[in-house]
C-alpha positions as CSV (number, residue, x, y, z in Angstrom):
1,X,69.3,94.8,121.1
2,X,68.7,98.2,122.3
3,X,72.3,98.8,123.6
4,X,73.8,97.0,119.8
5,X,71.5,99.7,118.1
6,X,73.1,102.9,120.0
7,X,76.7,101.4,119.1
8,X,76.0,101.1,115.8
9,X,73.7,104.6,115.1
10,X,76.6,106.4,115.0
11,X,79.1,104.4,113.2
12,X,81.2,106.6,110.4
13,X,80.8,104.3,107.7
14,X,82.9,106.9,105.9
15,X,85.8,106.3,108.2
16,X,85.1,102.8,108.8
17,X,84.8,102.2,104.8
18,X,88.0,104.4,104.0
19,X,90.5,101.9,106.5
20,X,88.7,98.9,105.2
21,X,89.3,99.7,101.6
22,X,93.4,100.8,102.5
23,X,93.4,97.2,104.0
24,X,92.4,95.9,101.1
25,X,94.5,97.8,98.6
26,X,97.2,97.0,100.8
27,X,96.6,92.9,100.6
28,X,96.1,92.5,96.8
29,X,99.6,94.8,96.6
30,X,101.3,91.2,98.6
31,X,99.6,88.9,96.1
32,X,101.7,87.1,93.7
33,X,100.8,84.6,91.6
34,X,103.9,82.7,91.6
35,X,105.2,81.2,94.6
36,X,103.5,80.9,98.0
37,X,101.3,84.1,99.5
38,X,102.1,83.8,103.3
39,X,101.8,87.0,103.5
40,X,98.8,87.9,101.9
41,X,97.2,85.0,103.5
42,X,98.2,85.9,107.3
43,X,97.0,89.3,106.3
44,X,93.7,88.2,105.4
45,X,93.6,86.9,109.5
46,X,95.2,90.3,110.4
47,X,92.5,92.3,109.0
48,X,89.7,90.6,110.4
49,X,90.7,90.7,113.6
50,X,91.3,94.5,113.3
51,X,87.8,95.0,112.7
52,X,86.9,92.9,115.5
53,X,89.0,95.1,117.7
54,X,87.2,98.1,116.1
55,X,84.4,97.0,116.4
56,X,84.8,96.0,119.9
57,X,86.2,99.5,121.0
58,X,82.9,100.5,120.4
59,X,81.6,99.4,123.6
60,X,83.1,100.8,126.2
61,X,82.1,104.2,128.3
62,X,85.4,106.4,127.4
63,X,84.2,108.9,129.8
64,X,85.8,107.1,132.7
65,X,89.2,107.8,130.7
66,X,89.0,111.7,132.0
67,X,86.8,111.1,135.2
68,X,89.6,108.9,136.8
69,X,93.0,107.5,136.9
70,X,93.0,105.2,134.6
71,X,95.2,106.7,132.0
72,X,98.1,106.9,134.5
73,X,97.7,103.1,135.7
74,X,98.1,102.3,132.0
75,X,100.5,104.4,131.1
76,X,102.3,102.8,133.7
77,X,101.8,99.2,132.6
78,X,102.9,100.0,129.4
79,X,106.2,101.7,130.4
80,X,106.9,98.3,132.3
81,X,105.9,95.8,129.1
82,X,108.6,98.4,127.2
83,X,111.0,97.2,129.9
84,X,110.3,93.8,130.0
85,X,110.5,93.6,126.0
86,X,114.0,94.9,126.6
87,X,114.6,92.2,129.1
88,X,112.7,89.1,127.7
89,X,111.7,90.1,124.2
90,X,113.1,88.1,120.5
91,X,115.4,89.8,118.5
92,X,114.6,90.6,115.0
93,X,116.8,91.7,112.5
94,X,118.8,94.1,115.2
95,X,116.1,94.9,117.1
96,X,114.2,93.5,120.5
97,X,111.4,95.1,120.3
98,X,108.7,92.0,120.6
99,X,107.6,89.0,122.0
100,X,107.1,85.9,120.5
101,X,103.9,84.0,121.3
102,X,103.8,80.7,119.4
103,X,101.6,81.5,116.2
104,X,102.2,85.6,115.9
105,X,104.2,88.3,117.6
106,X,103.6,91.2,119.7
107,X,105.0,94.5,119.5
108,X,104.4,96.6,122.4
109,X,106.1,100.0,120.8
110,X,103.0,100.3,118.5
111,X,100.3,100.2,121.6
112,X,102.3,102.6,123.0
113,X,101.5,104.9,120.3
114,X,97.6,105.1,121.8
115,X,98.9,105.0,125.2
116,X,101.2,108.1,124.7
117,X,98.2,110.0,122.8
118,X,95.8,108.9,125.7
119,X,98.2,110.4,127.7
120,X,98.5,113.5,127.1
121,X,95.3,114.0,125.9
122,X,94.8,113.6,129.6
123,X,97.2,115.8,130.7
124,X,96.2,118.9,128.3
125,X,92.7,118.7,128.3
126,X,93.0,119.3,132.3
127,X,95.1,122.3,131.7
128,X,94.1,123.6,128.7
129,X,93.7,126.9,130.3
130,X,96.6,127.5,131.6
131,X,98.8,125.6,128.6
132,X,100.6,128.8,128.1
133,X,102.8,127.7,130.9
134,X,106.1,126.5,130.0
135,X,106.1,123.9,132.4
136,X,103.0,121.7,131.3
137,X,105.2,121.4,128.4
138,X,107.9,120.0,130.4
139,X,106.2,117.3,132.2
140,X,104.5,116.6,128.5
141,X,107.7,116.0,127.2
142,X,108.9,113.4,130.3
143,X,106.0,111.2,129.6
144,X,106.5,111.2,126.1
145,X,110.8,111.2,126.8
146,X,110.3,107.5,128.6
147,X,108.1,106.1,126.0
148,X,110.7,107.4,123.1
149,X,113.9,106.2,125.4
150,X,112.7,102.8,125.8
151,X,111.3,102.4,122.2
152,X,114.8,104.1,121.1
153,X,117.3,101.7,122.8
154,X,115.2,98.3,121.3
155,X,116.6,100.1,119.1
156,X,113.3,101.0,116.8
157,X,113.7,104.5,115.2
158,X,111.0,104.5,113.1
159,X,108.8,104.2,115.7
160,X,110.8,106.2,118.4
161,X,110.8,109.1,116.0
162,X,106.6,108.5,115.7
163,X,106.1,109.1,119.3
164,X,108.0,112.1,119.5
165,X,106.0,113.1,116.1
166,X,102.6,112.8,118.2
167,X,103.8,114.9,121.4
168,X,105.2,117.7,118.9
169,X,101.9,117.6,116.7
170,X,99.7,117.3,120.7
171,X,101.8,120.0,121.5
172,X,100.8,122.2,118.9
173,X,97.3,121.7,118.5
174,X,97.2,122.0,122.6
175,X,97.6,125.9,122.1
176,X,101.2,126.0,123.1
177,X,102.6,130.2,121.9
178,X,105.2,130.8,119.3
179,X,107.6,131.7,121.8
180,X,107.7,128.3,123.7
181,X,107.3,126.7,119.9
182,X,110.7,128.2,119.4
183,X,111.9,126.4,122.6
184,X,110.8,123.2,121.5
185,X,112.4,123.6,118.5
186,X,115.6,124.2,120.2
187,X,115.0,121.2,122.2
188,X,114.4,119.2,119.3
189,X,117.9,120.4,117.9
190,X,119.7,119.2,121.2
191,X,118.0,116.4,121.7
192,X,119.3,115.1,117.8
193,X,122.8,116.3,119.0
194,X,122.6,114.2,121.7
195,X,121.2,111.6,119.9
196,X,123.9,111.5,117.3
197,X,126.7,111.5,119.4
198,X,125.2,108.5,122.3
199,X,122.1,107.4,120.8
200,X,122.3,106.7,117.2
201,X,124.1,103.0,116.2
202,X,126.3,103.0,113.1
203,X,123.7,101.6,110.5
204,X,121.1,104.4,111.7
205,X,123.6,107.0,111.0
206,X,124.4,105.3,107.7
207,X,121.4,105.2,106.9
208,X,120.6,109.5,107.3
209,X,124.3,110.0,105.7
210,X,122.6,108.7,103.1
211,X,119.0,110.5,103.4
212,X,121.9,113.3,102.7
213,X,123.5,111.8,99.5
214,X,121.3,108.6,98.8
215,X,123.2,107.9,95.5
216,X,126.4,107.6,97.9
217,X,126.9,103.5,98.1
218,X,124.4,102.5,96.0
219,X,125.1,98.4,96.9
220,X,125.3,99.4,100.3
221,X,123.5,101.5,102.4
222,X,121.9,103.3,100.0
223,X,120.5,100.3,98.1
224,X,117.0,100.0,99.7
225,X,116.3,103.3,98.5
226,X,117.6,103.2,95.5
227,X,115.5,100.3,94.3
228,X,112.6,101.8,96.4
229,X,112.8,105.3,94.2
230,X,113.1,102.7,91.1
231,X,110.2,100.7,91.6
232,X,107.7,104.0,92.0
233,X,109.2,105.3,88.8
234,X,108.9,102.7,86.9
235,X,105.1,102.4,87.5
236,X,104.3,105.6,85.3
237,X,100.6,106.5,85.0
238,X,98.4,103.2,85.4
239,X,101.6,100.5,86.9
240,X,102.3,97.4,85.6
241,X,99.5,95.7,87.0
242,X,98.4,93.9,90.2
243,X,100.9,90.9,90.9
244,X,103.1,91.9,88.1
245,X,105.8,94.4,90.2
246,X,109.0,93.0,88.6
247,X,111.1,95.5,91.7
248,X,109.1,93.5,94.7
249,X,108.0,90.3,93.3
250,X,111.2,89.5,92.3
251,X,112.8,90.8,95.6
252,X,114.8,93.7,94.0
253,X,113.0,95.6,96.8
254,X,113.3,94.1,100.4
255,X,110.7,94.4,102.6
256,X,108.0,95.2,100.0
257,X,105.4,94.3,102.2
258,X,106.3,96.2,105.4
259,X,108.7,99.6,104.7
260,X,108.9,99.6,101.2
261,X,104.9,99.1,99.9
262,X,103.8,102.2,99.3
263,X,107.2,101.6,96.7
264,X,105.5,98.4,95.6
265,X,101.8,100.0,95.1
266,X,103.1,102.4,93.2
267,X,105.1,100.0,91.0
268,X,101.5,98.3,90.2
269,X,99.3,101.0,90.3
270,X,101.0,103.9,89.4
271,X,100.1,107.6,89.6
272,X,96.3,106.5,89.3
273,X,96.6,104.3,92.1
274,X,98.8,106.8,94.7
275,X,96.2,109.5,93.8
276,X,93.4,107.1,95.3
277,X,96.1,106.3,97.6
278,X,95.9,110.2,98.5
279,X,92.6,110.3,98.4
280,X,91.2,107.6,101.1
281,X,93.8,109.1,103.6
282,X,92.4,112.2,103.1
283,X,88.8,111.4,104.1
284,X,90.5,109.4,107.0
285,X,92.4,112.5,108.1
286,X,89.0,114.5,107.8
287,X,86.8,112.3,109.7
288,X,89.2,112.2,112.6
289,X,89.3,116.0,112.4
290,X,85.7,116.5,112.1
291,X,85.4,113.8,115.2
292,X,88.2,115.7,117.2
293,X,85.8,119.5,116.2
294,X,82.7,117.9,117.2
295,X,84.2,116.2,120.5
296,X,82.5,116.2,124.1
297,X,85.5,117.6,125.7
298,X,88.7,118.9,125.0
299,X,90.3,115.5,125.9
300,X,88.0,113.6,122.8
301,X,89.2,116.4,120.4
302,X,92.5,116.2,121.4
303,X,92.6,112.5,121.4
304,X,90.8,112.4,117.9
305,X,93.5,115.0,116.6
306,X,96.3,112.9,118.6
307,X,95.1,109.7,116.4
308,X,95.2,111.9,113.3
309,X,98.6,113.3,113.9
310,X,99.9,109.7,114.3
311,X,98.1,108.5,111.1
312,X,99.4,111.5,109.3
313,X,102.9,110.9,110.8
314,X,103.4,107.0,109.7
315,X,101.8,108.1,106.3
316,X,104.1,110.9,105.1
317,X,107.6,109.4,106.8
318,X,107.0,106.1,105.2
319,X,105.8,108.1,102.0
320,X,109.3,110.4,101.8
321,X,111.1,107.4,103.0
322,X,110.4,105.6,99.6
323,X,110.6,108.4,97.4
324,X,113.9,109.1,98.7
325,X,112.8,112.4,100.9
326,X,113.6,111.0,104.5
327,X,116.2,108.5,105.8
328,X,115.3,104.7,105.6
329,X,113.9,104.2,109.1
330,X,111.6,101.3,109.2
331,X,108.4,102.8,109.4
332,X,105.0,101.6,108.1
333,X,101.9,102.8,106.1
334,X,99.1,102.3,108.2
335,X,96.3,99.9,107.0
336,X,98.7,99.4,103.9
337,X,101.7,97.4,105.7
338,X,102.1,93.9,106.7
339,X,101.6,92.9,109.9
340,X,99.1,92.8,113.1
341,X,100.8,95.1,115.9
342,X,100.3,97.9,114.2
343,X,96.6,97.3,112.0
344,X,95.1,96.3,115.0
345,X,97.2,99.6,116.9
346,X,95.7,101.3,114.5
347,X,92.0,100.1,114.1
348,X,91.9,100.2,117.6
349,X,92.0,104.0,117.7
350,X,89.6,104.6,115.2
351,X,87.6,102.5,117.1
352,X,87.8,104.6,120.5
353,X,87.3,107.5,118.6
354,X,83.9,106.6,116.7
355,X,82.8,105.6,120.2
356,X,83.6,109.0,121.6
357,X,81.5,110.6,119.5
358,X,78.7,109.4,120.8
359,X,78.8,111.6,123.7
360,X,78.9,115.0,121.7
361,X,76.8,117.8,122.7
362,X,75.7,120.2,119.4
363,X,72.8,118.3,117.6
364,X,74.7,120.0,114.7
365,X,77.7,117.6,115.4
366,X,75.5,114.5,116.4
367,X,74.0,114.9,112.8
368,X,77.8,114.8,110.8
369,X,78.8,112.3,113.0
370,X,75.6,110.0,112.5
371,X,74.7,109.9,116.0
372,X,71.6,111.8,115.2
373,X,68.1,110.2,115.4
């Protein structure tokens, strides 16, 4: 009982209560009331196992993550699950990127996401001194090259692009100088040359042709977006109302529930709505900031801002993907979107990261956190 209270002393009920609510804002926005609500009703399932997970990642000792190896023997595992998801993984529309096992489907690219920040995290904290070094960036950018190669050739942008969003943003916040900034940014700029010309298949060119001139082929590539940028105009101030988006409930929006729903939301809630929207990610984004100030170590803070970066990431790609900013890539709005990879991905790194904090060291912290007595 002893052990239960400890675990719980410290829970951020204000991050905790911010992810639940996004959940739930997320569920009512797949609720119709014509027709059948599979979605909304596997989503109910979804969601509570996400805060079992959370709830479950609050138990372990995630001070053995820096005091041994088991980072690397992960990381490991998870580069062979990519490969064997290549190998004996389902293909959905175009892409092989998950197994199916009976009832749901796994999707290995999204626990990567943890894995990769875990990762390097790892690697930086251990270094942090000497990060000036040119070459820790290097060997940062091979572990996060594999990941991003065998997520790329499923072939799952959105997500590719994600992973190499969270080793630029760990890169950064690692202390890295202006001068080797510039050099990544050069590398950056090669590595989408190289892309273009052997990486990049037809449709995912199409689809950043038309990023570039989205009015282009408007029954074509360009029609996603098109009737995404429609359906968050046309819900003005206060949105037509909860059920009653005529752009996704009568499937002039494809993919409502997954790429498209902050386009959906927006069409039912409107201005009011994407403000509150704005709002609950913002107090997510500042308790994992305020977790990743008040960490232990170096590697909790730079695993709490590695979790924050990928929140942050997902939310503002999917965001300008919908209003017609970024290229259609596939991408999700965490806690918002349909599905379970990727909620319980996600509330399984708040999770780790509430339980971290409960080895801070400033009383000052322990008292914003909630780990004070």
């Amino acid at each position: 009982m002893s052990t239960l209270r400890g675990l719980f002393k410290g829970f951020d009920i204000w991050l905790f209560g911010a992810i639940f609510l996004l959940s739930c804002l997320g569920l009512v926005t797949m609720y119709t009331f014509e027709g059948e609500n599979i979605f909304f009703e596997r989503q109910i399932i979804w969601i509570l196992l996400a805060v079992v997970a959370l709830l479950v990642a609050l138990i372990p000792d995630y001070r053995i993550l820096r005091r041994s190896n088991t980072v690397f023997y992960v990381y490991v595992v998870t580069v062979l699950v990519l490969i064997a998801v290549l190998l004996f993984g389902v293909e959905v529309k175009g892409a092989q990127s998950r197994f199916d096992i009976g009832f749901f489907a796994i999707q290995p690219s999204e626990y990567a996401k943890i894995v990769l920040i875990a990762v390097l995290a790892k690697y930086f904290s251990k270094r942090h001194e000497v990060i000036g070094d040119v070459r820790h960036i290097i060997v940062s950018g091979i572990y996060a090259l594999i990941l991003f190669g065998l997520v790329l050739i499923q072939p799952d942008f959105g997500s590719a692009m994600i992973l190499f969003f969270i080793w630029f943003g760990m890169v950064l916040v690692s202390g890295i100088s202006f001068r080797h900034l510039a050099m990544v940014a050069a590398g950056g700029v090669l590595a989408f040359f190289l892309l273009w010309n052997f990486g990049f298949q037809d449709y995912q060119k199409d689809r950043i042709m038309t990023f570039l001139n989205p009015l282009a082929d408007i029954q074509g590539t360009g029609y996603n977006a098109y009737q995404s940028t429609i359906a968050v105009g046309s819900g003005q101030i206060l949105g037509k109302g909860v059920g009653y988006g005529t752009q996704s409930k009568l499937q002039y929006l494809p993919e409502y529930e997954t790429d498209f729903i902050f386009a959906a939301f927006a069409e039912e809630w409107g201005i009011v709505g994407a403000l509150l929207l704005f709002a609950l990610f913002g107090v997510v984004i500042w308790r994992l900031l305020l977790h990743g100030l008040y960490g232990a170590t170096n590697f909790e803070r730079l695993f709490a801002s590695g979790v924050a970066i990928l929140i942050v990431s997902h939310f503002f790609v999917h965001i300008g993907m919908n209003i017609g900013l970024l290229p259609v890539t596939g991408t999700t709005v965490p806690f918002l979107s349909y599905g379970g990879s990727h909620l319980l991905t996600e509330f399984l790194a708040i999770g780790i990261v509430i339980g971290m904090g409960r080895y801070t060291k400033s009383k000052f912290a322990a008292r914003e956190l909630g780990y004070a007595e």
